[in-house]
N, C-alpha and C positions, 0 to 999 in steps of 0.2 A: 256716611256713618259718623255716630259722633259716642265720644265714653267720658262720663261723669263717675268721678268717683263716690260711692256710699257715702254722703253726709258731707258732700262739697258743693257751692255753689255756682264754682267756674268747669268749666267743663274741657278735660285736659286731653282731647280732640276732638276735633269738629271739622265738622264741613269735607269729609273725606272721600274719595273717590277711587279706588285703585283696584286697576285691571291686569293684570301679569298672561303675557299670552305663553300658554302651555310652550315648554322648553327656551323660557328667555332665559335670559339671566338681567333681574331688576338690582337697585341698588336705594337705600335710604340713607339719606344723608344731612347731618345736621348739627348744631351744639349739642352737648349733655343736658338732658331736660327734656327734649325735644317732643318726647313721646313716641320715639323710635320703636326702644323694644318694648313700650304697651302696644304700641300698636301690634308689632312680630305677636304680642303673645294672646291678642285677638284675635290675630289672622292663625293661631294654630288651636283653637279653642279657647286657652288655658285663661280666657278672661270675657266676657259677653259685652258688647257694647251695646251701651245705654239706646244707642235707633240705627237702625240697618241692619245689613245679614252678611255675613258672610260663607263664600259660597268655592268648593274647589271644583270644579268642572260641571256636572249636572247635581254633586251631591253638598249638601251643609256640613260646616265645617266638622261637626262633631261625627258625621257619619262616613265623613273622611278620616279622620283621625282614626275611628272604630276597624276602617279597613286598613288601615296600616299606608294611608297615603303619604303622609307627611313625615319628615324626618327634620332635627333639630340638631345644630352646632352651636354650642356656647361657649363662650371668650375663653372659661374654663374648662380644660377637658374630663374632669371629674370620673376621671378612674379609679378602679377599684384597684387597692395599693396589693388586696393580696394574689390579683389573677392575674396573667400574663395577659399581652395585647391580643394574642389570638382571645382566649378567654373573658376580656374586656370588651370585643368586637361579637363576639357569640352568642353573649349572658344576656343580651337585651330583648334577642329572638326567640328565648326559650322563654321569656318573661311576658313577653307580648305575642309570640304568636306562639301557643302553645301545641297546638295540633302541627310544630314544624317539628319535623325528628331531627336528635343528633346530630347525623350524619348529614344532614341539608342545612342546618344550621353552621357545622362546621367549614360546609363545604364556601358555603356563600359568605366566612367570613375570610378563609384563605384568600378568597378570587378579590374583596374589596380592599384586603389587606397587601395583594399583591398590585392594584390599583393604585394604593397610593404608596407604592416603594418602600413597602413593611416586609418581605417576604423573609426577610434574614432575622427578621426582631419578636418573631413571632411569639418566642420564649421569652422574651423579655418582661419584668417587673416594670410598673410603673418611675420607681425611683430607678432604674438605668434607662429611661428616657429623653433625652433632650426636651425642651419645650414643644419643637418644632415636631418631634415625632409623637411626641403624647399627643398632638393636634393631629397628626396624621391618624393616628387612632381612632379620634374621636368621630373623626371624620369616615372613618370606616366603617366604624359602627354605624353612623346614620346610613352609610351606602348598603351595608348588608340587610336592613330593611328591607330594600327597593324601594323606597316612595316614590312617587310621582314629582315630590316639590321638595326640595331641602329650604329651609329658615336658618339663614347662618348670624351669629345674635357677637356681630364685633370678635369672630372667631381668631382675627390674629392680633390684637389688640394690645396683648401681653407678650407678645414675642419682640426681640431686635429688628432693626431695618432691615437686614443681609437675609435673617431666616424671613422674614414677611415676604419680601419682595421674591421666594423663593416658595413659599404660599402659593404665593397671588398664579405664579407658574402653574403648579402643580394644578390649583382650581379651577384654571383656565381648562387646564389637560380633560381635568376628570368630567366636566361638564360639556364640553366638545365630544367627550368619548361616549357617555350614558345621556347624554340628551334631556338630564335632568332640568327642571324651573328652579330657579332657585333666585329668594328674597335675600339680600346682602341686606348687613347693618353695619352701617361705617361711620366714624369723622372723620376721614382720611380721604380728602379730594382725590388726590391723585390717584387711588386704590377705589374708586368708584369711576373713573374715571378709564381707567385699565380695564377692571374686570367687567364693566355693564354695557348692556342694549343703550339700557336708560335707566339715568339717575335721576331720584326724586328726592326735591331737597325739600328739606321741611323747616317750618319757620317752632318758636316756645308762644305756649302761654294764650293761645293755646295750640297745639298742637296741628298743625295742617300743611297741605302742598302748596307749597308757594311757585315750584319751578317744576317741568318735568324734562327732560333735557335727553333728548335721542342720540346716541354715539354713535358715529359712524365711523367710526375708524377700522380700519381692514382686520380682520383676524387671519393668522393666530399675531397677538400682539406679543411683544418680547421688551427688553430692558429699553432696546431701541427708538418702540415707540414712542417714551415720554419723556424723550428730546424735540420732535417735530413742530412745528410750528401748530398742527392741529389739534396735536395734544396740551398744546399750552395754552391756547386759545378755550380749550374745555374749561380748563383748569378754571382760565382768569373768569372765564362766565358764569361758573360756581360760585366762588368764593366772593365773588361781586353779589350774586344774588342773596348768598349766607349773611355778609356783611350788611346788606338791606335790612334783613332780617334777624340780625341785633339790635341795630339802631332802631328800628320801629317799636321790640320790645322794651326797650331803653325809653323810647318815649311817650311809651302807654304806659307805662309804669308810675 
């Protein structure tokens, strides 16, 4: 797959290949630039690439999307300031799947909302949130969907260390529990590193897979693991490849 933009002559992916097998958990990994979340927002429709297809199981991506396969996490949780979190988690279902009643709507945002440790905050206003809970919302929201694949687009990006690394927990939870696929977008080694199957690093300029990198490290992973000699060895393998992949942009430049 490769995507040029309207009225550019370099083309800012190319040569792309990515296969996510039904309930991984993948990881993208790279500098700013990279073409990370162009790529995420090819692989959810919301942009067509200039050659190849993109495809979620037997169906194209747009026909996935139609069926309500996909579900989306962004860095920002963009809630609505006047509805509570239950209402924030609800309002997307009445919007997209119309033929859902009320009461099925409600119900499936309680169960996602009680999923990610909402169950007290239900009443809650966006401005009495912490950061870390307005992510947890957001994230509920895409749960009470049900898709098949969540796209998480640098979803803790903006939060502290203490709350990320407390994330990272939480995601690890939800996605061992609902057996959801789900595409990470990260620059955060160690957080690709933690939460992934396999991390795919990408190199800039143009945008592609330079590395794909299998994790084997035992689950469920905890604070623990990324003291071990294997988890640092991941580390150092990434960030070696990454650093490749500056200097050759640096030198084609």
């Amino acid at each position: 797959m490769t995507f040029r933009r309207q009225g550019l002559s370099h083309e800012v992916l190319s040569s792309l290949n990515l296969q996510v097998p039904a309930g991984g958990f993948i990881s993208l990994l790279g500098p700013s630039g990279c073409g990370k979340s162009t790529l995420l927002k090819i692989l959810g429709g919301l942009e067509e690439p200039t050659t190849g297809t993109v495809r979620i199981g037997d169906e194209d991506v747009h026909t996935a999307v139609k069926n309500g396969r996909i579900g989306l996490v962004q860095q920002k949780a963009a809630l609505l300031p006047w509805k509570t979190a239950l209402e924030n988690t609800s309002f997307l279902i009445e919007l997209s799947q119309p033929k859902t009643s009320m009461a099925e709507a409600r119900k499936r945002s309680l169960e996602a909302l009680e999923l990610v440790g909402l169950s007290n905050a239900i009443d809650k206003l966006p401005h009495e949130l912490s950061g870390g809970m307005a992510q947890r919302v957001s994230i509920a929201r895409a749960l009470a969907l049900d898709p098949s694949i969540l796209y998480m687009d640098e979803p803790f990006g903006a939060l502290d260390a203490i709350t990320r690394d407390q994330m990272n927990l939480l995601l690890q939870d939800l996605w061992s529990a609902t057996g959801k696929t789900v595409v990470f977008v990260t620059h955060s080694i160690s957080e690709a590193v933690f939460l992934s199957d396999t991390v795919h690093v990408m190199s800039a300029n143009p945008g592609r897979i330079t590395l794909s990198e299998d994790i084997l490290l035992p689950r469920p992973r905890d604070g623990r693991s990324a003291g071990t000699p294997e988890f640092v060895a991941y580390e150092e393998k990434l960030r070696e490849q990454l650093d490749q992949n500056v200097e050759a942009a640096r030198s084609a430049a």
